[in-house]
C-alpha positions, 0 to 999 in steps of 0.5 A, spaced: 712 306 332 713 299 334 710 297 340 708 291 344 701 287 343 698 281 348 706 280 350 708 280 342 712 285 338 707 288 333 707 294 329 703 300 332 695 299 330 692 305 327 691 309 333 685 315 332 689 320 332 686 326 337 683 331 333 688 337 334 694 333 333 697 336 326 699 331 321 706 335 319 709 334 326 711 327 327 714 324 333 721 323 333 724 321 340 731 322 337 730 331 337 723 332 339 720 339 338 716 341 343 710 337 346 705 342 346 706 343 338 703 336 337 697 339 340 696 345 335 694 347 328 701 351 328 707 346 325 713 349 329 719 353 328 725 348 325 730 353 328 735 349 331 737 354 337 729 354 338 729 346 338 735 346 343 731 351 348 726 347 348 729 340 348 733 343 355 728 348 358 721 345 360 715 350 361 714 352 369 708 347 370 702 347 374 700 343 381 693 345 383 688 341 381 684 347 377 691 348 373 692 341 371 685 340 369 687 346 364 694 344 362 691 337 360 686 339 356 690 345 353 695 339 352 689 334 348 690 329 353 685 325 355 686 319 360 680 315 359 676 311 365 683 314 369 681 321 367 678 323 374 683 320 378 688 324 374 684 331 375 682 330 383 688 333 386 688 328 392 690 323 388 698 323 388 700 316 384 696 312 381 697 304 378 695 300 374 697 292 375 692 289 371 686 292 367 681 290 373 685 293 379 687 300 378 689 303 385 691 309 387 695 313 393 691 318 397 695 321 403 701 316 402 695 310 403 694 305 397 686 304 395 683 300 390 678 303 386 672 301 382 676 303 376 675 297 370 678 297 363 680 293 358 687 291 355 686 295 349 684 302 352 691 300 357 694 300 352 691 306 348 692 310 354 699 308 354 701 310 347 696 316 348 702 319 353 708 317 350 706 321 343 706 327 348 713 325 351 716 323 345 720 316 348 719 309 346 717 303 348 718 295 345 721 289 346 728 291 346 726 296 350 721 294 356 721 299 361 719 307 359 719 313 364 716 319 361 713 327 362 706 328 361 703 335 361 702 336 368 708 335 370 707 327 373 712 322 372 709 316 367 713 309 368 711 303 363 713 296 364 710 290 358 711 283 357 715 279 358 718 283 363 711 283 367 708 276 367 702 278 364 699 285 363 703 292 362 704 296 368 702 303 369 705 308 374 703 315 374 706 320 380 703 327 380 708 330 384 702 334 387 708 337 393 712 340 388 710 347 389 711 348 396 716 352 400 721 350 406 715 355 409 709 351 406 712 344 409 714 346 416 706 348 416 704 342 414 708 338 420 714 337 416 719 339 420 718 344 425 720 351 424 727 352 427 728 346 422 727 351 416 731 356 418 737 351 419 734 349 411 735 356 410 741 357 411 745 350 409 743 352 402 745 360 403 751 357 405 752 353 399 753 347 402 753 340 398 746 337 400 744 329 399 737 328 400 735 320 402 729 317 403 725 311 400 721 311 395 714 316 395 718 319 402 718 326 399 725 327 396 723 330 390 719 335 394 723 337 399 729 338 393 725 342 390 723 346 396 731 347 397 732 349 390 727 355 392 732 358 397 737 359 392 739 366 391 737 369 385 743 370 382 745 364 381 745 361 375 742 353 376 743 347 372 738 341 373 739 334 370 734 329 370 732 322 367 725 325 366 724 332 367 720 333 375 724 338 378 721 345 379 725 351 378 722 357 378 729 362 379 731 366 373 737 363 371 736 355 370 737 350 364 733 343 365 737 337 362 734 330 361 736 324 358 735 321 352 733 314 350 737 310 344 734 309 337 732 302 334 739 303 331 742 303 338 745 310 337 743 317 340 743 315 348 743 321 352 746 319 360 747 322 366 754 322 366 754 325 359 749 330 362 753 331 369 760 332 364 756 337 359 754 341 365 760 343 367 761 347 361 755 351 361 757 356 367 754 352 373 753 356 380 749 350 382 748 343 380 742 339 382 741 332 380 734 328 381 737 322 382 744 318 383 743 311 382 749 308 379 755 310 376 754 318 375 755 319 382 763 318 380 762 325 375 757 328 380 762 328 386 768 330 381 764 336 380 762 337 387 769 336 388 771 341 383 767 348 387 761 347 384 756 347 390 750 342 388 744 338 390 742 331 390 737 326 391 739 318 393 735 312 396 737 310 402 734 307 410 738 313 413 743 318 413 748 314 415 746 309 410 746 314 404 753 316 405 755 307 405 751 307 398 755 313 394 760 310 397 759 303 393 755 307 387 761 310 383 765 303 383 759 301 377 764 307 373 769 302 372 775 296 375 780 302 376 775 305 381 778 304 389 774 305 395 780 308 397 779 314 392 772 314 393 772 315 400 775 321 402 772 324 394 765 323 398 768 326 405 770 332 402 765 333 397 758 332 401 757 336 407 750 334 410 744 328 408 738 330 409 733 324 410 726 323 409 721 317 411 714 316 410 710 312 415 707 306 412 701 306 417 700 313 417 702 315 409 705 322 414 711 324 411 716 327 415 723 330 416 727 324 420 735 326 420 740 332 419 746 329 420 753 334 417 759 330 413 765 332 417 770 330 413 774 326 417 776 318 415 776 312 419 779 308 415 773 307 410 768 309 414 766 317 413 766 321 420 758 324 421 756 329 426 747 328 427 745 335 428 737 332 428 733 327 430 726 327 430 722 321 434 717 318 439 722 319 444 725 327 444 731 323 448 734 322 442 734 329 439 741 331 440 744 335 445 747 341 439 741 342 436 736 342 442 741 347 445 742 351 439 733 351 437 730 351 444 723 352 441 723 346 438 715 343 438 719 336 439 723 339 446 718 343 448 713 336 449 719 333 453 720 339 458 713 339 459 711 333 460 706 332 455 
């Protein structure tokens, strides 16, 4: 497997293999067999039906620190000078900018910590995960996303991308579990907010979630996945795998990284459009960001109720952008095809922010999609507000959730 050495393309140094690994099962990123027989004395069924399963369908992971402790030693990983921020379920991301400074984030703050390593065990560490997901990484292709066995999301950047050392970042996801209930406890949103949640899933609504990165988007998405009813059959499609869905009928789709002969790349559009196929009741997309928007508002637009997340500074600002994003498919994209598509095919944005002194992530904005136009611009009806000051809750949602903690403050002066 090639990779990258001191800023060079080299060829992989023989690398000590863990001591459960089975010789008969080599890496191959092109049609990975499932991770978990890498580490097992047990070579795995060559069945294609089997294969397929496991290529599409993650298991269900663990989120608290004792199971992920268990998961990753089950698994033969072993994560060196980081291993104990890996397994402290504090820690939510961890980085590594250069082998002297490792930092972490604990309740949305950065740390520093005293954690030194060298290159070398930089890289092992790196090779280490990416046996376990089955990608690549050289110089043609630079930067690599990966799952590991926990769960946690692996971003890997090398020379001469970065000016110097590899670039690690490891997010945990330790939220991923939680219910729109368990948020709501934690300050999230209040209770009368989860109820609304509730019933905007129920009511098959099309949802975009925005928010900046580390805001809670995934967290939030996955909570509003929970609320599905179990009788739908759902379809998820990732880059990596990270949404946790634990209803009965659910298919997980990722993409797939091209070979070193440049062939065999999975995209999004192509995972979007393949969906379409299977039967969806529901559709969830991890992430939009560039041209895939244009197939997810067709699919939208075609009945199929869905779900997805974007980066945006607010709702409002999240409409603007799936409005530009869908041009990238091609010059016969128009703004005026694109706008009334998104009108008719997004019903409400729910952003999330985190506040940078704090680390206090919270639920800032519901705002529902009327469907009306003014020229371009999409008409947005805010429902919720949250703020320092309870004068800019609307009046809708204040007459509608009387009790909400936010009003109650405000009409009793506190």
């Amino acid at each position: 497997m090639p990779s990258v050495s001191s800023g060079y393309v080299t060829s992989f140094p023989p690398v000590t293999p863990l001591p459960s690994v089975h010789p008969a099962n080599p890496i191959n990123p092109i049609n990975p067999i499932n991770p978990s027989h890498w580490f097992s004395t047990t070579a795995p069924s060559s069945g294609a039906s089997r294969n397929n399963q496991e290529l599409f369908q993650p298991p269900v992971l663990p989120i608290n620190g004792v199971e992920r402790r268990s998961s990753l030693h089950s698994a033969g990983m072993d994560f060196g000078a980081i291993h104990n921020l890996m397994i402290d379920p504090t820690v939510e991301e961890i980085w590594i900018n250069s082998p002297q400074k490792v930092f972490i984030s604990r309740f949305g703050r950065s740390e520093l910590t005293n954690v030194l390593m060298s290159p070398e065990l930089v890289e092992n560490l790196v090779e280490r995960c990416l046996m376990w997901g089955g990608r690549r990484l050289d110089r043609s292709h630079p930067f690599v996303d990966a799952r590991l066995p926990d769960g946690s999301r692996l971003h890997v950047a090398i020379p001469d991308v970065t000016a110097e050392h590899w670039s690690v970042n490891i997010r945990k996801h330790l939220m991923s579990g939680k219910s729109l209930e368990d948020l709501s406890r934690m300050g999230s949103f209040p209770t009368n907010v989860a109820g609304k949640l509730t019933d905007i899933v129920a009511s098959r609504k099309n949802i975009l979630v925005s928010g900046s990165t580390q805001a809670g988007k995934t967290t939030l998405l996955n909570a509003l996945i929970a609320e599905i009813p179990q009788y739908e059959r759902v379809i998820t499609i990732e880059e990596v795998f990270e949404l946790r869905c634990v209803l009965p009928d659910v298919v997980s789709l990722q993409t797939r990284s091209a070979t070193l002969e440049g062939t065999g790349e999975i995209t999004l559009r192509d995972l979007i459009k393949e969906s379409l196929r299977m039967r969806p009741s529901r559709l969830v997309v991890g992430e939009i960001r560039e041209a895939e928007s244009l197939d997810l508002l067709i699919a939208l637009n075609s009945g199929i109720p869905g779900m997805a997340t974007i980066h945006g500074n607010s709702a409002r600002d999240a409409v603007r952008k799936l409005q530009t994003l869908p041009l990238l498919a091609g010059e016969n994209i128009s703004s005026e095809f694109i706008a009334p598509t998104v009108a008719r095919s997004i019903d409400y944005v729910i952003h999330v922010g985190i506040d940078s002194r704090t680390g206090e992530r919270r639920l800032r904005e519901i705002s529902e999609v009327t469907g009306r136009l003014e020229g371009n611009v999409i008409e947005m009806h805010q429902i919720y507000q949250i703020d320092e000051n309870p004068e800019h809750l609307t009046d809708e949602f204040r007459d509608q959730h009387p009790d909400s903690h936010f009003d109650r403050n405000r009409r009793t002066g506190q």
